[in-house]
Residue frames as qw, qx, qy, qz and C-alpha x, y, z in Angstrom:
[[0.307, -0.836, 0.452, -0.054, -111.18, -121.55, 92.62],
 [0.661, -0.247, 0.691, 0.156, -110.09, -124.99, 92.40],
 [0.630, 0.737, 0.231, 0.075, -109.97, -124.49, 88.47],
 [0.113, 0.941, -0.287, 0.142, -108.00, -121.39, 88.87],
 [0.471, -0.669, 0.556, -0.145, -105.35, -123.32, 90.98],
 [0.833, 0.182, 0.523, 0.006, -105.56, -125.97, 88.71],
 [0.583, 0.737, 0.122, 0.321, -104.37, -124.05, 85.67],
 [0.163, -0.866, 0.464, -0.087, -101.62, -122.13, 87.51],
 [0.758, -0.240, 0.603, -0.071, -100.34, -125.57, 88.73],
 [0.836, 0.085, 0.474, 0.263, -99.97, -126.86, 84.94],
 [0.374, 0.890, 0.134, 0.222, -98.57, -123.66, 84.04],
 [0.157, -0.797, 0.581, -0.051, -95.55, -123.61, 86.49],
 [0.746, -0.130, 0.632, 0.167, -95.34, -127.96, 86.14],
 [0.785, 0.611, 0.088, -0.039, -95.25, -127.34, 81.86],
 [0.337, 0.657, -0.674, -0.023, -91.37, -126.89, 81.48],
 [0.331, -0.443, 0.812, -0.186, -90.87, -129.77, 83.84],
 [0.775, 0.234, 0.577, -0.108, -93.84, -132.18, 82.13],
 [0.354, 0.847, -0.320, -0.235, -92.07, -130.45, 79.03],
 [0.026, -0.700, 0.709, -0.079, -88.90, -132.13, 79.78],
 [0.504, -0.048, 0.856, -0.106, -90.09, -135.62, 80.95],
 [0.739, 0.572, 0.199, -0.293, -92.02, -135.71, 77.25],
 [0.460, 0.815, -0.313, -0.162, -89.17, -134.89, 75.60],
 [0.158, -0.423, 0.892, -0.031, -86.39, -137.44, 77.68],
 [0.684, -0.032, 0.710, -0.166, -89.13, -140.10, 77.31],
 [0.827, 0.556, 0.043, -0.076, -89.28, -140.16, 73.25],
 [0.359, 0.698, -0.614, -0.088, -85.38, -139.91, 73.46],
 [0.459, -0.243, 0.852, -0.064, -85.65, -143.22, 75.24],
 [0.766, 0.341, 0.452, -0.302, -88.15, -144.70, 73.12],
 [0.525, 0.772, -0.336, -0.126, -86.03, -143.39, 69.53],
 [0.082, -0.595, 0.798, -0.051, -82.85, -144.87, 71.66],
 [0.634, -0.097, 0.707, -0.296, -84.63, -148.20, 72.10],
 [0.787, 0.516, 0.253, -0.225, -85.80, -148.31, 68.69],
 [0.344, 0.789, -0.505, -0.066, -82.30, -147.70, 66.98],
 [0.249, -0.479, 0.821, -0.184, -80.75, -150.42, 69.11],
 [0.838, 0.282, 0.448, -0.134, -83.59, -152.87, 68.17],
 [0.665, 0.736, -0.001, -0.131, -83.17, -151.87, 64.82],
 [0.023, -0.747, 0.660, -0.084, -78.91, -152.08, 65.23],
 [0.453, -0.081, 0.874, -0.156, -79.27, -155.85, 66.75],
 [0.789, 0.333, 0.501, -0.120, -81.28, -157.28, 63.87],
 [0.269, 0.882, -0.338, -0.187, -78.91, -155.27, 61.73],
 [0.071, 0.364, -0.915, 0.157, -75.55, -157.56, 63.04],
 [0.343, -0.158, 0.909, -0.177, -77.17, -160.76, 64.03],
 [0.715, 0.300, 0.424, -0.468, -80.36, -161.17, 61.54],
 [0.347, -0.174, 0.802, 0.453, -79.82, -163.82, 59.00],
 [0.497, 0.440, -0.273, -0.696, -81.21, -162.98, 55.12],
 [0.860, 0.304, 0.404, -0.069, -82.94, -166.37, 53.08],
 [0.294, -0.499, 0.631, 0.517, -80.18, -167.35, 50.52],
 [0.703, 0.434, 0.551, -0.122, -82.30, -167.89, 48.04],
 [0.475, 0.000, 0.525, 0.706, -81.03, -167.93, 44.47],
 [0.037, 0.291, 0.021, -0.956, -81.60, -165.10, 42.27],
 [0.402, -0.077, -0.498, -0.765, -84.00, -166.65, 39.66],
 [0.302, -0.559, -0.762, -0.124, -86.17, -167.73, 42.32],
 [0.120, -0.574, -0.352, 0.730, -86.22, -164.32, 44.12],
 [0.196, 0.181, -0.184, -0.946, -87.06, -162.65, 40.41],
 [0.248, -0.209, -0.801, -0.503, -89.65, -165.00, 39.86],
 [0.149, -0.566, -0.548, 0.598, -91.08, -164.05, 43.80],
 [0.003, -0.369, -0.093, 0.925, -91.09, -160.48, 42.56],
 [0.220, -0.014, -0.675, -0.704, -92.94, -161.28, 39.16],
 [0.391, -0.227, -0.890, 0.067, -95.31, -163.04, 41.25],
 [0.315, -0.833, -0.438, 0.123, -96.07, -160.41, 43.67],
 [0.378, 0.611, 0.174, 0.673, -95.46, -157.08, 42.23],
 [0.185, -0.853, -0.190, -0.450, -96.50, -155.34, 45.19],
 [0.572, -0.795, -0.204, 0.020, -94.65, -156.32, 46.95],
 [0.673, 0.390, 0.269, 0.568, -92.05, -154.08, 45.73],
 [0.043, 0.810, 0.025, 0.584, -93.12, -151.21, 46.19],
 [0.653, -0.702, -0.003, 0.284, -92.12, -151.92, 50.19],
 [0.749, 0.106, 0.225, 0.614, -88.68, -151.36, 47.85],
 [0.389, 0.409, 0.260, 0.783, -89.35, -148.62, 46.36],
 [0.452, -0.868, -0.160, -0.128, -90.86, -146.70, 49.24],
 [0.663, -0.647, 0.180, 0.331, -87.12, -147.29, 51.21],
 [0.547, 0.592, 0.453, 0.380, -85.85, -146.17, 48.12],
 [0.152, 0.769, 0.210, 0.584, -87.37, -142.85, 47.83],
 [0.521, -0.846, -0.097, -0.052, -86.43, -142.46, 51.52],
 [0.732, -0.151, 0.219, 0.627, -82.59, -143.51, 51.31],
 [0.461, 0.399, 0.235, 0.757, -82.44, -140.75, 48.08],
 [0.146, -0.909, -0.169, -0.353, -84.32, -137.76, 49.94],
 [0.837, -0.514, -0.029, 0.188, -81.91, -138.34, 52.72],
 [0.619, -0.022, 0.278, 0.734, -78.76, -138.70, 50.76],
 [0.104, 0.793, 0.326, 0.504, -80.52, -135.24, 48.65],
 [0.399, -0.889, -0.152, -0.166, -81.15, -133.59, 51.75],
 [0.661, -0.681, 0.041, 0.313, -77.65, -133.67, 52.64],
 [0.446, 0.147, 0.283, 0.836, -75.76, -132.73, 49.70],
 [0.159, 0.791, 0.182, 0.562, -77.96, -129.60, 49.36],
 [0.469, -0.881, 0.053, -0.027, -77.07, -128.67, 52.94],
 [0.721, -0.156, 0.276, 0.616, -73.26, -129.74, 51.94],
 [0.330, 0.641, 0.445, 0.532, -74.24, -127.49, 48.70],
 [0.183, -0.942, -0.148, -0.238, -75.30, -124.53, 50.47],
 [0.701, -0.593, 0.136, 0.372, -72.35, -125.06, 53.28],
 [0.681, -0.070, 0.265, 0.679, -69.73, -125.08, 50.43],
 [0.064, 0.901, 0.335, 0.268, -71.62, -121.53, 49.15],
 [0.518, -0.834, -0.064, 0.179, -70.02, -119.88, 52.00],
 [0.492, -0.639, 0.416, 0.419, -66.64, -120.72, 51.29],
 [0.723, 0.637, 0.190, 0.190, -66.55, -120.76, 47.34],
 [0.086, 0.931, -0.354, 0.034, -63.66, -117.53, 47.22],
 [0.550, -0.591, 0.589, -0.044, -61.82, -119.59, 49.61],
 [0.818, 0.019, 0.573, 0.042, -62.26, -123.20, 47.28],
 [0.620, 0.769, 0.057, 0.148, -61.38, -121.39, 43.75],
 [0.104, -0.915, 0.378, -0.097, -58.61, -120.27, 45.14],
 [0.797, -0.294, 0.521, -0.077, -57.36, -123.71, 46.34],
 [0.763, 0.482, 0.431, 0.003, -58.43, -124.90, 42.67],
 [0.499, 0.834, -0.172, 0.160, -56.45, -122.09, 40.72],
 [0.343, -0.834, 0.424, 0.084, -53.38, -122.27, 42.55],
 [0.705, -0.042, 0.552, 0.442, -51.56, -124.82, 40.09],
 [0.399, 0.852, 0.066, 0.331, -52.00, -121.47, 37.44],
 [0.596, 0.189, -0.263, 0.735, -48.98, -119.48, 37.60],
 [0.061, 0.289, 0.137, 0.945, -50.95, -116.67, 38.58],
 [0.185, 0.313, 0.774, -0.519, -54.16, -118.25, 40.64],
 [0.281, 0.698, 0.615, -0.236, -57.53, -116.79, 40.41],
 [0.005, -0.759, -0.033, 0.650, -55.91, -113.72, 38.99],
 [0.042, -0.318, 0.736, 0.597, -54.87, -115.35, 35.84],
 [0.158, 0.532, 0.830, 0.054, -58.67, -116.52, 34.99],
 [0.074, 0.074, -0.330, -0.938, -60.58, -114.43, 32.50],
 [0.381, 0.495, 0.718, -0.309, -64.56, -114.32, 31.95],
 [0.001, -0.052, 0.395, 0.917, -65.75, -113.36, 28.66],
 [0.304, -0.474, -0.745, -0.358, -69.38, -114.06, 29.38],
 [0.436, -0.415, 0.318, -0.732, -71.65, -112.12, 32.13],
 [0.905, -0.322, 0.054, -0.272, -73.30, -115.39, 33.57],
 [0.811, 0.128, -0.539, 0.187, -70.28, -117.78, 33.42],
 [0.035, 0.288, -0.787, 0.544, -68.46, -116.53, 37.06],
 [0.561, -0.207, 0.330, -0.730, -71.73, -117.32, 38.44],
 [0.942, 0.138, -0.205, -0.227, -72.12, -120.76, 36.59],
 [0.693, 0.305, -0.595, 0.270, -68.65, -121.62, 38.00],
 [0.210, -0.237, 0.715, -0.623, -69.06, -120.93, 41.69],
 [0.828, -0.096, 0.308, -0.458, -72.50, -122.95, 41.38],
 [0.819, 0.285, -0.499, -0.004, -70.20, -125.80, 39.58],
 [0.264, 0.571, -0.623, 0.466, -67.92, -125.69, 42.66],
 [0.487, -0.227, 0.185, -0.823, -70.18, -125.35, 44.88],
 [0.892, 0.150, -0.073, -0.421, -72.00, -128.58, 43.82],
 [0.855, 0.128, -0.498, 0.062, -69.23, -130.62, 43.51],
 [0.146, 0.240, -0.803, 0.526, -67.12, -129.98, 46.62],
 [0.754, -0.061, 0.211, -0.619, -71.05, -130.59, 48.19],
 [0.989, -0.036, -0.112, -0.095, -70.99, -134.28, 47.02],
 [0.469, 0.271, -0.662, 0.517, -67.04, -134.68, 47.87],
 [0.110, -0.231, 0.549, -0.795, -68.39, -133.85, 51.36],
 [0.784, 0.091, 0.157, -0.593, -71.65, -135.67, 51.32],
 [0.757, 0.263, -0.515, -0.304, -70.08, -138.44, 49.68],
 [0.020, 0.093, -0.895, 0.436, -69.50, -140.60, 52.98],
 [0.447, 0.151, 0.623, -0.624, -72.96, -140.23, 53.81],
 [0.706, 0.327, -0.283, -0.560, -74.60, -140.51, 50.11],
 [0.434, 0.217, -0.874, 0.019, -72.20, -144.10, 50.17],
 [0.079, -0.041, 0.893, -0.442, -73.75, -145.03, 53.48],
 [0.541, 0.220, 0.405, -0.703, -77.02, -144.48, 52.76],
 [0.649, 0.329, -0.650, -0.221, -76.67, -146.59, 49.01],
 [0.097, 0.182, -0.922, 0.328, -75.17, -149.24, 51.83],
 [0.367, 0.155, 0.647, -0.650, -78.68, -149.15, 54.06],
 [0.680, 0.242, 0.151, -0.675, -80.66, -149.91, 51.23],
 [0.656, 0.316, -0.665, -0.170, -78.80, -153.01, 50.20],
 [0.017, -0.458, 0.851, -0.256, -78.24, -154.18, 53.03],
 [0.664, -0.164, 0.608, -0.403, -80.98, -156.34, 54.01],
 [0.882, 0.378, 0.009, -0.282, -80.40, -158.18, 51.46],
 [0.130, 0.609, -0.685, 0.377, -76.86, -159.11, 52.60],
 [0.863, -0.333, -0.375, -0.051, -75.95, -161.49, 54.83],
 [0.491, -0.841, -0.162, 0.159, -74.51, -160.77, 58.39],
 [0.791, -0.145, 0.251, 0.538, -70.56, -161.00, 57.23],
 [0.391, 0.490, 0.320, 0.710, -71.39, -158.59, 54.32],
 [0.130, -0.919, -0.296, -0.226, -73.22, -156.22, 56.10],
 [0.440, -0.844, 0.037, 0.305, -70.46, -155.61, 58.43],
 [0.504, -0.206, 0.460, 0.702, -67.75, -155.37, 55.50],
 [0.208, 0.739, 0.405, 0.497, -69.86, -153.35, 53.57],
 [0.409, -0.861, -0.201, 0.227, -69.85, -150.99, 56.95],
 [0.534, -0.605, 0.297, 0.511, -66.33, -151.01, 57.40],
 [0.613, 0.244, 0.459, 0.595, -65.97, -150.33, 53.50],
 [0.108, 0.920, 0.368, 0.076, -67.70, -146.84, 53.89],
 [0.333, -0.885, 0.208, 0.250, -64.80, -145.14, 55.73],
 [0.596, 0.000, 0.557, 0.579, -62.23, -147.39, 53.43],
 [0.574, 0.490, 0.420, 0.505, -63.96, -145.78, 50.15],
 [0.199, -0.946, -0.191, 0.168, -64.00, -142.33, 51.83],
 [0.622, -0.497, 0.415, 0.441, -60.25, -142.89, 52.07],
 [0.595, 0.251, 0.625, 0.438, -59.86, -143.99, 48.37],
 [0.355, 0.823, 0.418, 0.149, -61.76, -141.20, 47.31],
 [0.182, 0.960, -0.176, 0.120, -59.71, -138.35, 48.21],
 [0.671, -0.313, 0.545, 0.393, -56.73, -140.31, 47.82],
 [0.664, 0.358, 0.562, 0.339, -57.43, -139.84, 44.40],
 [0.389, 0.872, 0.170, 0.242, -58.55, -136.74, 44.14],
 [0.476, -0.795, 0.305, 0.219, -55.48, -135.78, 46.25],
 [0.414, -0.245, 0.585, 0.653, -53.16, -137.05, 43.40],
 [0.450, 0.716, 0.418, 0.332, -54.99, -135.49, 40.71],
 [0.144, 0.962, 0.183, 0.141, -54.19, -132.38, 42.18],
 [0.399, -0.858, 0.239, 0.218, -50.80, -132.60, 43.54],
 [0.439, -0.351, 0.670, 0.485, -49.09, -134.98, 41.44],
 [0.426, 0.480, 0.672, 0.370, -51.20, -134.92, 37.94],
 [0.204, 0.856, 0.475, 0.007, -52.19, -131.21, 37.64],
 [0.482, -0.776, 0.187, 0.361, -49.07, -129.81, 38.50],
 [0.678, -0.096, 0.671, 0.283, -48.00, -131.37, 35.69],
 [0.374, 0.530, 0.660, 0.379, -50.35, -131.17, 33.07],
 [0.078, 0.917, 0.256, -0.296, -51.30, -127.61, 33.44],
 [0.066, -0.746, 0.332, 0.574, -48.23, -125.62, 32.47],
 [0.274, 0.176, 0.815, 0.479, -48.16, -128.18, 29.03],
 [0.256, 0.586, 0.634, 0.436, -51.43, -127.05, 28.00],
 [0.165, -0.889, -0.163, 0.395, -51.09, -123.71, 29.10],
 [0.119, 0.895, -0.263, -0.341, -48.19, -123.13, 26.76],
 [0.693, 0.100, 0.661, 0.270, -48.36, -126.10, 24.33],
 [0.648, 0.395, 0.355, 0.546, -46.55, -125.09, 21.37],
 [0.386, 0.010, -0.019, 0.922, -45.34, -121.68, 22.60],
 [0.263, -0.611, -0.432, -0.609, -48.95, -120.42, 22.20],
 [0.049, 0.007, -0.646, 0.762, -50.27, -118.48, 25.59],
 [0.348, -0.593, -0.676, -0.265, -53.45, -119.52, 26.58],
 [0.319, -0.153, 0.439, -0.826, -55.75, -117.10, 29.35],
 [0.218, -0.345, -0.912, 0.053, -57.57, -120.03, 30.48],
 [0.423, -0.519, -0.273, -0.691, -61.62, -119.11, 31.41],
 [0.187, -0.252, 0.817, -0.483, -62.79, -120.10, 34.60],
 [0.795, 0.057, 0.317, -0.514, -65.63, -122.30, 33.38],
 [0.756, 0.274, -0.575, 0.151, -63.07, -124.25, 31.12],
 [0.333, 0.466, -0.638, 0.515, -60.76, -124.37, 33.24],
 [0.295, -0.377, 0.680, -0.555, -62.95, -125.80, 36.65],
 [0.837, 0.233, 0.035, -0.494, -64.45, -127.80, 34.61],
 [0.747, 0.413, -0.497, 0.157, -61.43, -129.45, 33.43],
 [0.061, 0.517, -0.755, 0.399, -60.02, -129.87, 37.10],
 [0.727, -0.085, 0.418, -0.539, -63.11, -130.77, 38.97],
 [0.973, 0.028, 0.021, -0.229, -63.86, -133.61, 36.46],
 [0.481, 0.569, -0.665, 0.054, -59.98, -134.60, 36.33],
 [0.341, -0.293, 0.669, -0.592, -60.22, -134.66, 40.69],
 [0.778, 0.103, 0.033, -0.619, -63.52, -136.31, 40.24],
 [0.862, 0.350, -0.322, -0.178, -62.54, -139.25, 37.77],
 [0.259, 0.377, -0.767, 0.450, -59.29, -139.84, 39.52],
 [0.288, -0.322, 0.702, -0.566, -60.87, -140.38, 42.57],
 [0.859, 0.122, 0.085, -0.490, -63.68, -142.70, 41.44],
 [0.828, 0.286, -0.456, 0.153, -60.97, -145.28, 39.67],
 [0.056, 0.449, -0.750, 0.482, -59.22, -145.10, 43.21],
 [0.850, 0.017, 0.389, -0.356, -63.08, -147.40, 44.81],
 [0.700, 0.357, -0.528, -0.322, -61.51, -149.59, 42.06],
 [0.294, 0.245, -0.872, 0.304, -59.70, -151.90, 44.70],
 [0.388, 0.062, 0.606, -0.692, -62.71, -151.78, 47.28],
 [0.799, 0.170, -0.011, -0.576, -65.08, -152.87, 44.80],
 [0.742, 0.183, -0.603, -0.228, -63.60, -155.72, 43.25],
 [0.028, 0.096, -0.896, 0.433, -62.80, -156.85, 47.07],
 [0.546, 0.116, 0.473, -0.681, -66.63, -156.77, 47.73],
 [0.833, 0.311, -0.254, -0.380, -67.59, -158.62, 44.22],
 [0.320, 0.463, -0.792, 0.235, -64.67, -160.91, 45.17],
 [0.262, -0.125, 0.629, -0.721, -66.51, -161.35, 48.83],
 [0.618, 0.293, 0.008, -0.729, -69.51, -162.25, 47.06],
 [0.689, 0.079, 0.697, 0.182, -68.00, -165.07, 44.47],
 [0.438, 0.834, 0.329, -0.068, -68.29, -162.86, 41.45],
 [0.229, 0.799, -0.548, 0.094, -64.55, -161.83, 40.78],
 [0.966, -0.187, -0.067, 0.165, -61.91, -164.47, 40.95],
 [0.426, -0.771, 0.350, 0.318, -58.34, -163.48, 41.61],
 [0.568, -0.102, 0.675, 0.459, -56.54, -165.85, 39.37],
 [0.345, 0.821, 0.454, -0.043, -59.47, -164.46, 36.36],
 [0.057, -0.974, 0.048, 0.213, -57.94, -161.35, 37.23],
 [0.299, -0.750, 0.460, 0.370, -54.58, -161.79, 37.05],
 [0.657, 0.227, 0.568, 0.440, -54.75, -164.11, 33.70],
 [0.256, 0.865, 0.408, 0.139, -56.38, -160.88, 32.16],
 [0.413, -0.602, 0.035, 0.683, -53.64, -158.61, 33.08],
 [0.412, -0.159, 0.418, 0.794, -52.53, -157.79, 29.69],
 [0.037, -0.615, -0.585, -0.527, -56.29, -156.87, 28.42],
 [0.214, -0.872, -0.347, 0.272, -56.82, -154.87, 32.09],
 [0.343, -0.387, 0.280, 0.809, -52.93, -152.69, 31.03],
 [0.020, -0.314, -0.685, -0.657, -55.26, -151.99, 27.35],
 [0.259, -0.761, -0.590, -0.074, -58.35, -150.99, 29.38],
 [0.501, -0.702, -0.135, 0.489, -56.62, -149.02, 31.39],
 [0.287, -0.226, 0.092, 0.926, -54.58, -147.25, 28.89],
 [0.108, 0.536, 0.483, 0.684, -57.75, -146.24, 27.05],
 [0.429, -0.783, -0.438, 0.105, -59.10, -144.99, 30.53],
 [0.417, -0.691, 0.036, 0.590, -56.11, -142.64, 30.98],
 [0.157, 0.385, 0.392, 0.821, -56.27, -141.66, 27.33],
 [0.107, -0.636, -0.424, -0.636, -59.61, -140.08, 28.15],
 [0.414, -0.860, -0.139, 0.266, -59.28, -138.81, 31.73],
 [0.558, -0.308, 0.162, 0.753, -55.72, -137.38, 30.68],
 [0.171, 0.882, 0.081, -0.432, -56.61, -133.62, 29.31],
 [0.034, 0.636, -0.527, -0.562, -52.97, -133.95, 27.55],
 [0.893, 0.415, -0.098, -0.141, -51.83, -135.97, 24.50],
 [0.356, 0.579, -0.713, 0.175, -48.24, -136.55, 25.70],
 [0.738, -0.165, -0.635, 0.155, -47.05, -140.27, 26.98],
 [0.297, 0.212, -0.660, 0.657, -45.67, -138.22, 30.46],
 [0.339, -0.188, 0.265, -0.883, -48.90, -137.32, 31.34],
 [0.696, 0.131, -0.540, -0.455, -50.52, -140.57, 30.64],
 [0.703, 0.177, -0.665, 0.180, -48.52, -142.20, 31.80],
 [0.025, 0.125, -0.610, 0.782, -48.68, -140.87, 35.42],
 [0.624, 0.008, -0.094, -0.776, -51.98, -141.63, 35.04],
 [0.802, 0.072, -0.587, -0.091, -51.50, -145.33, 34.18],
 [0.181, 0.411, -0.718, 0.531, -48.86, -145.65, 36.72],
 [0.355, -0.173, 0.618, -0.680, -51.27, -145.35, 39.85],
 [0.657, 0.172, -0.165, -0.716, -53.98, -147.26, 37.95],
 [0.757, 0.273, -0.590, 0.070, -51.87, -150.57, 37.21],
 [0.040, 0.420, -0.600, 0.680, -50.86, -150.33, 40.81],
 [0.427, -0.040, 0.267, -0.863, -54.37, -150.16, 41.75],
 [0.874, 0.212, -0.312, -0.307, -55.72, -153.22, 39.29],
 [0.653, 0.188, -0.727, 0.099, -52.71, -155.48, 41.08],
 [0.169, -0.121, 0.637, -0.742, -53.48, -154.41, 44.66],
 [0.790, 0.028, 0.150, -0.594, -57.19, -155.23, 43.85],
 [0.727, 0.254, -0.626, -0.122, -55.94, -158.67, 42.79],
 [0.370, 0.099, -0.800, 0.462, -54.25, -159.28, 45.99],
 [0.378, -0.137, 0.320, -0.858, -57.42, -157.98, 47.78],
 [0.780, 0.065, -0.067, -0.619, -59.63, -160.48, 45.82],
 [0.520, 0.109, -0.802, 0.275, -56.95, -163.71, 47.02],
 [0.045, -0.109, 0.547, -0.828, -57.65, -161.95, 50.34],
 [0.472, 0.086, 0.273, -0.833, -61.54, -161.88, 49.87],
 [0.661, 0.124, -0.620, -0.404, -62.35, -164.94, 47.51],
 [0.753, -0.428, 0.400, -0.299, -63.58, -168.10, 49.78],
 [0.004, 0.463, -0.882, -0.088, -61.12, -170.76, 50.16],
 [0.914, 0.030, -0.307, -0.263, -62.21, -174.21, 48.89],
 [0.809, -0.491, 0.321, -0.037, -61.76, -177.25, 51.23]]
């Protein structure tokens, strides 16, 4: 009897010992994050120079692999969220081609397939990239978490605050590829030299995506050289002696991101670029350390 009454008894108390299991690991997770937050901001990293930290590692090989263990966690992580970005942007593919063709005169409707597999290879291109444009806040933080402890406290928190900056940067860029560069360039090679092209849709999202794409990557150009700058590893002045070799770098960079061959398109290219190379100058006055 006292059995029976015993098993009834932890069969009406199980949602309730249910519940106190479950609130006490969210304290215990909450406690551990906050540890783990506070040694983040306030723990200080040995400054030790670099050829005596590769000669540590040469020394004790194993103890690497602690490296390469947070590593393989940081990339499954960052993985695990672009395919669930991946899959997410599945849904709405119709919706994103659409978006994408609308600098044709004609949209989606002017796109031709002459292959049986290619629509299907271009919604899983789309797919995939608007997945890492969306994932690419977290993929950047999670690159961040595995440098950091090797950082010291100052960096770590300007690395932080640099995640949401390059977020910014990024589709800043691709945001003028597509409003103020594609607008452009399309109708040129659409009906360069009187000739009417029916663009495919696996050229043709191929050639935006990586225009968006590239644009937006050379827009982190000003965030990075503030962080190498932050570091000691970029010098302002450097920078600006070098101007006339970065305006040469640069125009070969907007030769080959620029689909066309005419100076207007190029050049709207350069434009934002040369902007971008003197703003990162004043970033790296801003971030270089001042000498007594």
């Amino acid at each position: 009897m006292r059995n029976t009454l015993r098993l009834i008894w932890r069969i009406l108390t199980a949602p309730f010992r249910l519940i106190v299991w479950i609130g006490r690991g969210i304290v215990r997770w909450t406690r551990e994050k906050a540890a783990e937050v506070n040694y983040f901001f306030t723990e200080e990293v040995d400054d030790a120079p670099i050829g005596e930290a590769l000669n540590k590692a040469w020394e004790h090989p194993n103890e690497l692999m602690v490296h390469v263990d947070a590593l393989r966690k940081h990339l499954l992580r960052a993985v695990l969220v672009l395919g669930i970005m991946t899959a997410l942007s599945f849904v709405f593919f119709q919706q994103i081609l659409s978006f994408l063709a609308a600098p044709l005169e004609g949209g989606m409707e002017s796109l031709v397939a002459i292959e049986v597999t290619e629509p299907v290879g271009t919604v899983m291109r789309v797919a995939l990239l608007t997945g890492f444009a969306l994932a690419f806040p977290y993929i950047a933080f999670e690159a961040f978490l595995f440098i950091a402890p090797g950082l010291d406290r100052k960096l770590r928190i300007y690395g932080l605050l640099a995640i949401p900056i390059a977020t910014l940067f990024f589709f800043g860029g691709m945001i003028f590829a597509y409003y103020v560069l594609l607008p452009s360039a399309i109708p040129f090679l659409i009906n360069f030299m009187g000739i009417q092209t029916i663009p495919r849709p696996s050229s043709y999202v191929r050639f935006v995506t990586a225009i968006m794409f590239w644009i937006g990557i050379a827009f982190e150009f000003p965030l990075i050289v503030f962080l190498l700058a932050k570091v000691g590893l970029v010098r302002a002045r450097a920078m600006l002696n070098q101007w006339r070799l970065a305006v040469v770098i640069i125009a070969v960079a907007a030769a080959v991101i620029t689909p066309t061959v005419d100076p207007i398109n190029m050049a709207l290219v350069m434009g934002p670029l040369i902007v971008l190379y003197f703003f990162s100058i004043f970033l790296a006055w801003l971030a270089q350390p001042r000498s007594a």
